[in-house]
Each structure stands twice: as C-alpha cells, then as structure tokens.
C-alpha positions in Angstrom: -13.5 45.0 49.3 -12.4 41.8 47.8 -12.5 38.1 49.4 -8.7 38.4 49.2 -8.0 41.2 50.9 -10.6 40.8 53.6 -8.8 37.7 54.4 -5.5 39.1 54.9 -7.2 41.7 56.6 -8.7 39.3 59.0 -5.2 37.3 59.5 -3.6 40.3 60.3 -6.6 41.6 63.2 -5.7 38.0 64.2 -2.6 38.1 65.8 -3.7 37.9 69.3 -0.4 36.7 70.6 0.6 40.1 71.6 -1.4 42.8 73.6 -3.4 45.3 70.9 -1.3 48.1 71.8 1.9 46.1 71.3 1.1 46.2 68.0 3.3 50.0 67.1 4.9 50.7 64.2 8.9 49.7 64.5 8.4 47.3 66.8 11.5 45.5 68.6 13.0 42.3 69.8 13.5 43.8 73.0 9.9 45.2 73.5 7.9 42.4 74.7 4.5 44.3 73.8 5.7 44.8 70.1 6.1 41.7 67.4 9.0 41.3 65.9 9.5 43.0 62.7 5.6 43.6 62.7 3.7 46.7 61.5 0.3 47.8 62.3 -2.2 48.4 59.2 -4.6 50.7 60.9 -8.7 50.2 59.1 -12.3 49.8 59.4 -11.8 46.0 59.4 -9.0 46.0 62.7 -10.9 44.9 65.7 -13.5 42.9 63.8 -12.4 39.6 62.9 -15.5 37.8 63.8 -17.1 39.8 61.4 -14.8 39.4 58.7 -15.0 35.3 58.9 -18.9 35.6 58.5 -18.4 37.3 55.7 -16.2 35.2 54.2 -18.1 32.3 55.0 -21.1 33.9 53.4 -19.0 35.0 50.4 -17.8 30.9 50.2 -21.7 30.0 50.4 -22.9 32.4 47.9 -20.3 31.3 45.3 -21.5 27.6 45.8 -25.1 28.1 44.9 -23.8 30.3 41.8 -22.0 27.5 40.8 -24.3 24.8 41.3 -26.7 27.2 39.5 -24.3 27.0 36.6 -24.4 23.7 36.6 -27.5 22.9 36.5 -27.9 25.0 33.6 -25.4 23.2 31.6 -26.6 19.8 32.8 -30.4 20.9 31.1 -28.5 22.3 27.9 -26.5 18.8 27.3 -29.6 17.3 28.0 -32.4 18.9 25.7 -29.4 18.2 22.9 -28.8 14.3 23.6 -32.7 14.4 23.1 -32.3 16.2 19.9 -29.9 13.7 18.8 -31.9 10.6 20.1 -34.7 11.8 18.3 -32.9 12.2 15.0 -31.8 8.7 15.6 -34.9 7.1 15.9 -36.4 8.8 13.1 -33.8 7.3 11.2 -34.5 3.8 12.4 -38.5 4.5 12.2 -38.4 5.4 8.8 -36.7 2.3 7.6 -39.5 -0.5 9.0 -42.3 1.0 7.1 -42.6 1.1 3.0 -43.9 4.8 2.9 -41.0 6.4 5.3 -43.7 6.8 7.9 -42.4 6.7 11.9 -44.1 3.5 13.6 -46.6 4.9 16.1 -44.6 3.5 19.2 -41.4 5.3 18.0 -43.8 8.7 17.3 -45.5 8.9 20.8 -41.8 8.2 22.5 -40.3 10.8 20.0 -43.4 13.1 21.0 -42.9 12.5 25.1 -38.8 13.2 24.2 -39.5 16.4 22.8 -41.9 17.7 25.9 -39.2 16.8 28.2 -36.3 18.6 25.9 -38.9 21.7 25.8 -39.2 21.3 29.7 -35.1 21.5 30.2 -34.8 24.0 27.6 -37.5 26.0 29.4 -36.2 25.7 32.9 -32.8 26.5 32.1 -33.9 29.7 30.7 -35.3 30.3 34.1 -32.4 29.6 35.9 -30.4 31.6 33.5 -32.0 34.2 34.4 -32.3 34.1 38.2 -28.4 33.3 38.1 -28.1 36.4 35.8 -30.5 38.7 38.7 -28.3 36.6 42.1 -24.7 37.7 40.1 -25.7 41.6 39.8 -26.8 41.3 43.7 -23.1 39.8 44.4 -21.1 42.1 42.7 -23.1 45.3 43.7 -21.9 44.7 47.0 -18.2 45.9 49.0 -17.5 42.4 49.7 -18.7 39.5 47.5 -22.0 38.4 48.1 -22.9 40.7 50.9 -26.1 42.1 50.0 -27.5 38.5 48.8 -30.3 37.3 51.0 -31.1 34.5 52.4 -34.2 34.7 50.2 -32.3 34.9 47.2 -30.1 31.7 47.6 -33.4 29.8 48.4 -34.9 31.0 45.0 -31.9 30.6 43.0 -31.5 27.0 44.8 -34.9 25.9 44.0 -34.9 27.3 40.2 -31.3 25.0 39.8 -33.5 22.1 41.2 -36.2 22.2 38.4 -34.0 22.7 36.0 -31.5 19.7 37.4 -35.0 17.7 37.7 -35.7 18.8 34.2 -32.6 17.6 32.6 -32.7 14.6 34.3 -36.4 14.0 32.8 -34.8 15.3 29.6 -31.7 12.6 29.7 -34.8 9.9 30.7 -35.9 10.6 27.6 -34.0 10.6 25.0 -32.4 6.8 26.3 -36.3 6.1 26.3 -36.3 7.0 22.6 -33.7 5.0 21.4 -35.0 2.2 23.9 -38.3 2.2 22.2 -36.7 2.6 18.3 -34.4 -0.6 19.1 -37.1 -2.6 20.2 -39.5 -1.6 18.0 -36.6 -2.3 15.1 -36.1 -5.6 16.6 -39.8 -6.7 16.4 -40.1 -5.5 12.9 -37.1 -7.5 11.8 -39.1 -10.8 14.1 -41.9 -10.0 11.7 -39.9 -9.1 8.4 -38.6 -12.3 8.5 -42.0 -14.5 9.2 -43.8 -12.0 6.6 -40.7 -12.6 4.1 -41.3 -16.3 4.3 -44.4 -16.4 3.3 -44.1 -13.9 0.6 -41.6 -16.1 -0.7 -43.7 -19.1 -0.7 -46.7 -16.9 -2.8 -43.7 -15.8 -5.3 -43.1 -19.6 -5.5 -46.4 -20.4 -6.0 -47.6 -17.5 -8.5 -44.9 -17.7 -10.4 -45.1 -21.5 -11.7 -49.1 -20.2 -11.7 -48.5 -17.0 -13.9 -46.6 -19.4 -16.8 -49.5 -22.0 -17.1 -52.4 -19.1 -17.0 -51.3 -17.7 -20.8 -50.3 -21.1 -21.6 -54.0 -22.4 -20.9 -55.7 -19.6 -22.3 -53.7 -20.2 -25.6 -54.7 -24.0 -25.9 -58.0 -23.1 -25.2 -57.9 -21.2 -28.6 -56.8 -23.9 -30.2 -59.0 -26.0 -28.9 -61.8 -23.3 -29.8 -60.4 -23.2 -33.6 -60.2 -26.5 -33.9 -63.6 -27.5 -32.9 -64.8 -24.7 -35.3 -62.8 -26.7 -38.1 -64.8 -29.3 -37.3 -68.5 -27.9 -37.1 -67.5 -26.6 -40.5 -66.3 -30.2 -41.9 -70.1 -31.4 -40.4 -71.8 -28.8 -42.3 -70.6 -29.7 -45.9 -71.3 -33.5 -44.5 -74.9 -32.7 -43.7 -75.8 -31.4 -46.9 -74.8 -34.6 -48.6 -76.2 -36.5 -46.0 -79.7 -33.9 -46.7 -78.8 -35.0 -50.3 -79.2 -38.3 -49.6 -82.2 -38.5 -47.8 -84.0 -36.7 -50.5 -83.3 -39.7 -53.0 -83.4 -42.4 -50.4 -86.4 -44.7 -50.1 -86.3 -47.7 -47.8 -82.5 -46.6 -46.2 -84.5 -43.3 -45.9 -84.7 -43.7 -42.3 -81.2 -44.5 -41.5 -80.2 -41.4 -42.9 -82.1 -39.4 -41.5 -80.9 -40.5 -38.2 -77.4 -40.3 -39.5 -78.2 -36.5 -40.2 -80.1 -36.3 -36.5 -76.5 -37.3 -35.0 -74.7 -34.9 -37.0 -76.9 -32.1 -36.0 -76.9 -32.9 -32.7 -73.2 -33.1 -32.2 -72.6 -29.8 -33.8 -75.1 -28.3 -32.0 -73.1 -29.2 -28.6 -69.8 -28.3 -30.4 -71.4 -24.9 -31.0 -72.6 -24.4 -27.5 -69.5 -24.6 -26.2 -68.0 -21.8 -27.9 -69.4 -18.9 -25.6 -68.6 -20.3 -22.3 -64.8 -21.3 -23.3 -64.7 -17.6 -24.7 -65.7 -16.4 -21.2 -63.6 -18.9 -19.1 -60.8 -18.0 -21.5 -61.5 -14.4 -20.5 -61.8 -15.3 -16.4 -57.9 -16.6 -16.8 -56.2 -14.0 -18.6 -58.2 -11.3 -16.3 -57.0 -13.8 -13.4 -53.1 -13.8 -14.6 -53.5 -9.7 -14.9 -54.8 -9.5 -11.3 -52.2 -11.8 -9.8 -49.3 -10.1 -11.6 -50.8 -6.7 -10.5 -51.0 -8.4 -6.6 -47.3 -10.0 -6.7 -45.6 -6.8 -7.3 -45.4 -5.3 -4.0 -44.5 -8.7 -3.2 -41.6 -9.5 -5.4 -41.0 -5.7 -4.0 -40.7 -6.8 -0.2 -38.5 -9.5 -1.7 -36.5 -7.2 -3.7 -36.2 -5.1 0.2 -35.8 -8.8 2.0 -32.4 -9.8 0.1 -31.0 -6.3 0.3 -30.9 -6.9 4.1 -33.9 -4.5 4.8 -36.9 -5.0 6.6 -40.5 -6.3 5.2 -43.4 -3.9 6.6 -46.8 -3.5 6.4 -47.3 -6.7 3.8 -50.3 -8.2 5.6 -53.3 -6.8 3.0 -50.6 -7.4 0.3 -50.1 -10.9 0.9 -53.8 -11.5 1.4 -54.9 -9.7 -1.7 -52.2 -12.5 -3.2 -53.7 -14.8 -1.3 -57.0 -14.5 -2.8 -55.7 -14.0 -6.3 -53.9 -16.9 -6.5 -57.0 -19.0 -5.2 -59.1 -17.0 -8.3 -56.6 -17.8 -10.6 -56.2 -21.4 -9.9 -60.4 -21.6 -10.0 -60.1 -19.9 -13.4 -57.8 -22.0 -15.0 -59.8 -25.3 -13.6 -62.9 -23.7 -15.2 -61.2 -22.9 -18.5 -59.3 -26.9 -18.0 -63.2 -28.1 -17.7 -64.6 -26.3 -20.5 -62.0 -27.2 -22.7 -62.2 -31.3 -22.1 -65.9 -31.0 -22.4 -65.5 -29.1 -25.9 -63.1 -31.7 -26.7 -65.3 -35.0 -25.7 -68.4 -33.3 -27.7 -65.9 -32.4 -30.6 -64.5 -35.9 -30.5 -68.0 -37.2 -30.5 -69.0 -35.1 -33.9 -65.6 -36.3 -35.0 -67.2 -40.0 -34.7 -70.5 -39.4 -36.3 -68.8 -37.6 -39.2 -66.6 -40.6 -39.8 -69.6 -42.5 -39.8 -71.1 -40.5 -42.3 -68.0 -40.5 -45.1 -68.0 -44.1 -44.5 -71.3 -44.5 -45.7 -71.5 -41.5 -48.2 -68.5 -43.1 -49.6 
C-alpha cells in the first residue's frame, strides 16, 4: 500500500466526530448518527489509525536516512574529484620551480596524503552505495514503504553515511591542503629565485668582463713568447761575432769574453721562460673553457629569470662558477707574471746585445 493512500486511509478512520456506526452509506442531514454527505470505505486499515500513523512515521524516517545516505555519497564523489583537480593543480605549479620538471618534495608528500584521502572517499562511498542499494530493496519489498526495514538496518546504513561523510570531509581537507602547500611552496621558491637570480647576475657580470681578457691574455702572451724568440735568435748571430772576436783578441780578450758571458746568460733566462709561459698560457685558455662551460646554466637561469620564471636548484651551479671564476682569475695572474718576467729578462738581453753591436761596430 502506498504512503499516499495509507494516509487518506488513516484521515478517513479519523473522523471520530460521529459515532462508528453513524458512519452508513447515504447518510443524512437529518440523521444525527450519519455525516453529512459522508460514505463509509469499509478495509483492513478502518479501526486502526494508531497503527497507520506509526507507519507513516516510520515510512518518513526511513526516507530520511535514504536520503542522507544519498548525500553522503555525493558529498565523497565531489570530494575525491576537487582532490583530483587540486592535485593536477599543484603538479602544474610543482613542475615549474624546478629545472628538470620534477615535483618539490613538500608538494609530492601533500599530493601523496591528497590522493590517500580521495582513495578513502572513493572507497567509502562505494560502501555506502552499496548498503543504500541493499536498505532500498528492503523498502520497496514491503506493502507499505519502509515496513520491513529494521531498526538494525537504519543504524548500519547511518553509520556507513558517516564514514563516508567523514571521508569526504578528510577528502575536501586535502585537496585545500594541496594547493595550500603548492602556493607556499611557489611563494618561497620565487623568495629564493630572486636572491639566487641576484647573484647569478653578479657572476654573469663578473665572468663576462673575465671571459674577454682570458683569450686576450693568452694571445699577448704569444706575442710576447715570439718576440722574445726573435730576440734569442738576434743574440745568437751576436755571439758568434762576439766568439769571433775573442779568438783574435789579446789584451781586450777578457772584456769580451765577459761581453759573450752576459749574452749567454741572458738568453739562457730568455729561453727558460719559454716552457712555463707555454703552460700558464695553457692554465688560461683551459680556465676560459671551464668558466664558459660553468656560466651556461647560469646565463640559463637568467635567460628563465627575465621571462618571469622561477630560478631553482642553482646553488652547485653558482658555486662551480664560483670556483671557476676564482681559477680563472689565478690563471690569468700567473700567465700576467710569467709574461713581465719574460719581458724584464728579454729587455735585459735586449741591453746586453746593444752593448755588443756597439762595440762590434
């Protein structure tokens, strides 16, 4: 029997006014035990109205878990998909504040907690679904709606809706937890993008000016280098006509022959310059190869910087520039010192050859 027609049923058991057997068929204004134009509908339900109102009641109860079953379910649906959203969000964000793509580990183990939770709502709903699906066969099997559900059963169903409303809660918890932790974790990246940014733009500053006078150095070192050799060759042809001279020299004998010692000995440390400026010449151009290989993540991050992106993960890179830049600057002091010194001793054979033509002249 349906809720509707048990009710009109029960109105119609309901009309006490009147004596039960006033209520005949045909009934008259001027029988006092007989409503006006009433009619009795004779049934099973006539005579029962207190049990008709329990069952009604019952009926209203059982309908109110259903629903609130419902919605719980729902609530645990909408909720493991805002965590599927939140999460695609924050990958999003995560992927952007380091250079390889790869998810900072505070947005990973929030995306990882998000997930468990979604699992949990999706899981309990599922459960509910199914209890709601067992509690609705259990309603409708019965004559009227919801009289053969138990006590037993509402209590079930009840405390199935309440893990899975506790479960989409958790769920919902989540996934603003997610995006909570990628916007922070965005935020500080973008704090340190922009210290690590300045000082990758002080060592572009400072290798670039550096990379220009590295080649520069090692090329005037090789001038240097060939003009020294010039030099040591101009002494040789000198010291064989100083040699000559000493063979045919008698009293200024001596005085050439110390001419010739000076000569020797100045070429000598011309000459012994030559393998250390070839190394130190070496040093800088391996030391200008090194700092351009160091500055290119660098001028990279810089590159990322101006486009409005964020600078990860730069700390060993601006260390390694760091370092190269202090190697380079060494190198090119060495090569600076080798080269004055090759100049002074070159400048000093210079002297002692002039000396020489003077006097051979």
């Amino acid at each position: 029997m349906s809720v509707w027609r048990a009710a009109v049923t029960m109105i119609a058991c309901m009309q006490v006014s009147w004596p039960v057997d006033a209520l005949v068929t045909g009934g008259s204004r001027g029988d006092p035990k007989t409503p006006e134009y009433s009619k009795l509908i004779k049934g099973s339900d006539c005579g029962h109205a207190k049990q008709i109102i329990g069952k009604y009641q019952k009926a209203a109860k059982v309908g109110k878990v259903a629903g609130a079953a419902r919605g719980a379910i729902t609530q645990a649906d909408v909720a493991a998909g805002k965590v599927d959203a939140a999460v695609s969000r924050a990958k999003e964000i995560g992927k952007t504040l380091n250079k390889d793509g790869e998810l900072p580990k505070a947005i990973k183990d929030a995306i990882t907690s998000a997930e468990k939770a979604a699992k949990e709502a999706s899981k309990a709903s599922a459960t509910l679904d199914t209890e709601l699906e067992t509690f609705k066969k259990k309603v409708s099997g019965s004559d009227l709606s919801g009289a053969d559900v138990t006590d037993e059963d509402m209590v079930k169903l009840k405390a199935a809706a309440e893990a899975a409303k506790d479960a989409g809660g958790a769920a919902f918890a989540s996934a603003e937890r997610v995006l909570s932790k990628a916007q922070e974790t965005e935020e500080s990246a973008k704090e340190k993008s922009e210290q690590s940014t300045g000082r990758v733009r002080v060592l572009i500053s400072t290798a670039e000016p550096l990379l220009e006078k590295l080649p520069k150095a090692a090329q005037e070192a090789g001038w240097a280098v060939d003009k020294a050799d010039a030099t040591a060759t101009k002494a040789d042809g000198t010291l064989k006509k100083v040699e000559a001279k000493i063979k045919d020299a008698k009293d200024q004998k001596p005085v050439w022959e110390a001419l010739k010692e000076g000569i020797k000995s100045h070429m000598d440390g011309v000459k012994e310059m030559k393998d250390p400026m070839k190394k130190a010449t070496t040093a800088v151009s391996d030391a200008k190869k090194a700092l351009q290989d160091v500055m290119k993540p660098l001028n990279k991050a810089a590159e990322t910087a101006a486009g409005g992106g964020v600078v990860s993960e730069v700390s060993a890179d601006i260390t390694n520039a760091e370092k190269a830049i202090d190697e380079a600057n060494q190198a090119l002091t060495a090569l600076k010192g080798k080269k004055e010194s090759l100049v002074k001793r070159q400048d000093r054979l210079t002297e002692e050859l002039d000396k020489a033509e003077k006097k051979l002249a």
